[in-house]
C-alpha positions as CSV (number, residue, x, y, z in Angstrom):
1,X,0.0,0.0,0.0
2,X,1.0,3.4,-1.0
3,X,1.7,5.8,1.9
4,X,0.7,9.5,1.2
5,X,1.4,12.8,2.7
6,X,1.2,16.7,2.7
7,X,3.6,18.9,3.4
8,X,2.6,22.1,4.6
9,X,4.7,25.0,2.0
10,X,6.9,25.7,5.6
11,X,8.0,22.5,5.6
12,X,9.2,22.5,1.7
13,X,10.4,26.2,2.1
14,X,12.6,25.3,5.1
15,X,13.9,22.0,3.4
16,X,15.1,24.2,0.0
17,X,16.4,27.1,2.4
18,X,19.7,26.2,4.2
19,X,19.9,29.1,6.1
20,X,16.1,28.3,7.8
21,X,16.0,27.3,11.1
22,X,13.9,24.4,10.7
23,X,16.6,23.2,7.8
24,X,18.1,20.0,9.1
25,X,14.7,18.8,10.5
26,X,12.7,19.6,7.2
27,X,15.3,17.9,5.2
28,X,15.6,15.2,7.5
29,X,12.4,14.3,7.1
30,X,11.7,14.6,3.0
31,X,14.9,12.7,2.8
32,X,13.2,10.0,5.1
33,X,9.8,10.1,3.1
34,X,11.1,9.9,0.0
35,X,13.6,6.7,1.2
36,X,10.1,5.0,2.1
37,X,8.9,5.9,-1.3
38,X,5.5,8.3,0.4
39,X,4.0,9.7,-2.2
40,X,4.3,13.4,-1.5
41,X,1.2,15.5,-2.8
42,X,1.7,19.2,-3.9
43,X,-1.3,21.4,-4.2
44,X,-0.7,24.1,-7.0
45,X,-1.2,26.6,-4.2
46,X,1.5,25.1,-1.7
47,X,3.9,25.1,-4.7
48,X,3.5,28.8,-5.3
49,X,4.2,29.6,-1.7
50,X,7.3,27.8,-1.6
51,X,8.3,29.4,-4.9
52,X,7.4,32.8,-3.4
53,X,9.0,32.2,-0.4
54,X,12.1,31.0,-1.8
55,X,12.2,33.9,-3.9
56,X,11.7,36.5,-1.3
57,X,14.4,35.1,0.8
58,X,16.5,34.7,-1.4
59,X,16.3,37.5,-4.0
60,X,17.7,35.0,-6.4
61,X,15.8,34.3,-9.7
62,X,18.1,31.4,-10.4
63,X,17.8,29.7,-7.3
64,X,14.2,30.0,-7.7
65,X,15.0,28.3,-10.7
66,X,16.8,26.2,-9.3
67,X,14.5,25.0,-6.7
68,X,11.5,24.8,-9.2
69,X,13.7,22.0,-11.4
70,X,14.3,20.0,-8.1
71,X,10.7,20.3,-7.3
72,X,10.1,18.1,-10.7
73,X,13.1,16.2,-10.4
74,X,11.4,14.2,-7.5
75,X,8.9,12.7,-9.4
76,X,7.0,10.1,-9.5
77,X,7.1,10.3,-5.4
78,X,6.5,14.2,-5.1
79,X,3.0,14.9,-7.5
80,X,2.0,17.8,-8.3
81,X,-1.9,18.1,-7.9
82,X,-4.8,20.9,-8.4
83,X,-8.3,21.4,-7.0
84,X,-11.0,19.9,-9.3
85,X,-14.4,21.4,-9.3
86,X,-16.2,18.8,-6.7
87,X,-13.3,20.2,-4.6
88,X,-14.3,23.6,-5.1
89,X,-18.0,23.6,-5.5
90,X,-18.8,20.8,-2.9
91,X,-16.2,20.0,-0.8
92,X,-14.4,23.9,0.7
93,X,-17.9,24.9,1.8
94,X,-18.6,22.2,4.0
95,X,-14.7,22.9,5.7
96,X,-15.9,27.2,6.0
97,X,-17.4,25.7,9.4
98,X,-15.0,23.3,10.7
99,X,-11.7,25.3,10.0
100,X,-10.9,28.4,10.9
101,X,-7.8,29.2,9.7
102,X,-6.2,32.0,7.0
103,X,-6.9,31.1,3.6
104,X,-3.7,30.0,2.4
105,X,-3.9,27.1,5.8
106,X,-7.9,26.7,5.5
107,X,-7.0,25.3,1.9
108,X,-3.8,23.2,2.4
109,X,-5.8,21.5,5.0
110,X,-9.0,21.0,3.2
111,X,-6.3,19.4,0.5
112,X,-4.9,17.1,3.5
113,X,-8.9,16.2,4.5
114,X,-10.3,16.1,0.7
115,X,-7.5,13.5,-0.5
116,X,-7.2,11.8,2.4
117,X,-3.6,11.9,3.1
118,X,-2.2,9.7,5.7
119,X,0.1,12.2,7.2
120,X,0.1,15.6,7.2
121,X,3.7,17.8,8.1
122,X,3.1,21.2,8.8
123,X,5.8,23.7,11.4
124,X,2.3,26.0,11.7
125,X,1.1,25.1,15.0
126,X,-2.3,26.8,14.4
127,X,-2.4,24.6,11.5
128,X,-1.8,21.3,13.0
129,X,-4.0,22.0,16.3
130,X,-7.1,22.7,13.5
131,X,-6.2,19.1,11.8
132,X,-5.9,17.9,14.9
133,X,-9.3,18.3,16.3
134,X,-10.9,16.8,12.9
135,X,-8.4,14.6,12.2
136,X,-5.6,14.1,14.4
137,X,-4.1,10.6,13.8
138,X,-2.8,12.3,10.2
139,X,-1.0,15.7,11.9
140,X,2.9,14.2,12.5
141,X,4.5,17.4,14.0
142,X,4.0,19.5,16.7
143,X,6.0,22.8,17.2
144,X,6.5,23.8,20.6
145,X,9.0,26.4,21.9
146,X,10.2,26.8,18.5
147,X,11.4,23.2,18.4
148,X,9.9,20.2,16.3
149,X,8.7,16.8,17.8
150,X,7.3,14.2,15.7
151,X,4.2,12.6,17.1
């Protein structure tokens, strides 16, 4: 059976940015996914982020570049995936009561909860703790004192 997971945009952000302080432990652990062969799922939206982010940081249009070519070079384990119309139209309304979160977070976890991820990484403590109370046995991290445990 295939494992699949979510990676909050902090998570891929902090993996692609040495200088973040959540480095080590964000490439740790997409190192250790991809080793188990989890199939990573990207919505287009958390893909932006990380590509803004990056770029902001960074101020560097070719490690933006850079980044986006190692983004694709993980495939078939890292998939790229976009929000269909039942997503849209059916499924985000029913979350408007259930999450209450920024938009950017209400979304990546409707994502997590509409494909039915197995685990969901995210250094956003507000994040997780909303997952958590619909869905806690996928939420993996929890941040606390501005350090990472795995649950």
């Amino acid at each position: 059976m295939e494992h699949i997971a979510l990676l909050d945009s902090g998570v891929w952000a902090a993996g692609f940015l040495k200088k973040d302080m959540f480095h080590a432990t964000a490439d740790n652990l997409i190192s250790r996914l991809l080793s188990a062969q989890t199939i990573l799922v990207v919505p287009e939206i958390v893909r932006a982020e990380v590509l803004n982010v990056v770029l902001h940081k960074s101020l560097n249009q070719s490690e933006l570049k850079s980044i986006n070519e190692q983004f694709r070079t993980l495939s078939p384990f890292v998939q790229f995936r976009y929000g269909d119309p039942k997503f849209w139209n059916e499924f985000v309304p029913l979350q408007l009561s259930r999450l209450f979160l920024k938009t950017m977070d209400f979304l990546v976890a409707s994502y997590a909860l509409y494909w039915e991820v197995e685990a969901f990484y995210s250094f956003d403590e507000n994040l997780n703790k909303a997952l958590r109370r619909i869905k806690p046995e996928i939420v993996k991290l929890r941040i606390r004192r501005g350090r990472v445990i795995e649950a």
